[in-house]
N, C-alpha and C positions, 0 to 999 in steps of 0.2 A: 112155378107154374107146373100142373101135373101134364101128365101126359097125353090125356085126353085132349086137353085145351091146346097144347104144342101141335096136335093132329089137323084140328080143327082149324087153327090159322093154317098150317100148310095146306090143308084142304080149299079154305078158301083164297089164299095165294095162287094156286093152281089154278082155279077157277076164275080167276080175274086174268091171268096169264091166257089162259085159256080163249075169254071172250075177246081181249083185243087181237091176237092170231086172227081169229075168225073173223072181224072188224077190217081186220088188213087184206081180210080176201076180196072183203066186198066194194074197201076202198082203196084202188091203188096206188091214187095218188099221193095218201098218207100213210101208206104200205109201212117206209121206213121208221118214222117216227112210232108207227103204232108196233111193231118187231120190236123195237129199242124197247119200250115200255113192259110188252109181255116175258123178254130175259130180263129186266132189273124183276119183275112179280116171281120169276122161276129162281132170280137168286134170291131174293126173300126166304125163299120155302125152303131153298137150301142151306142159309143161314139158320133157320129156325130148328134145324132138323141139325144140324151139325153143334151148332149149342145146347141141343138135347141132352143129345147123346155124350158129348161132352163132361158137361154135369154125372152123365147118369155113371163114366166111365170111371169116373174122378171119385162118386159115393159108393161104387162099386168094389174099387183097388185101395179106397184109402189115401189115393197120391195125389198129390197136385196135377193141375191140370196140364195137358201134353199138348195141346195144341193140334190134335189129332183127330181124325171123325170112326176110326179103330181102334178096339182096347181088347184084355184079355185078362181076364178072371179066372183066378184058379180054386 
C-alpha cells in the first residue's frame, strides 16, 4: 500500500474517532461505550501509521524489521 492510501485510512480512522467523541457529548448515557469505540478508531490509525513506517524503515536500512515506529538512515 503506498503512502497516499496509509494517509487516507488514518485520515479516515481519525474521523470516525472523531464523530463518536462528539456522539459521547451529546449522549451521556452512552458516553462510555461510544469513548471505548473512538480509542479502539485512534489505535487503528496508530497502527496503520506505525506499520508504515515500519516497512518504510526496514526498505530504507536494508534490515529486518525492529519492531520499532523510529529508524535511522545513513
Amino acid at each position: 500500500m503506498n503512502g497516499l492510501a496509509i494517509m487516507e485510512n488514518v485520515r479516515r480512522y481519525r474521523t470516525i474517532a472523531s464523530l463518536y467523541r462528539q456522539t459521547a457529548a451529546f449522549r451521556p448515557l452512552h458516553s462510555g461505550s461510544l469513548l471505548a469505540q473512538a480509542r479502539e478508531w485512534e489505535h487503528r490509525a496508530v497502527a496503520e501509521l506505525e506499520a508504515y513506517f515500519e516497512a518504510f524503515c526496514q526498505a530504507a536500512s536494508g534490515n529486518t524489521p525492529t519492531h520499532s515506529a523510529s529508524c535511522a538512515v545513513n
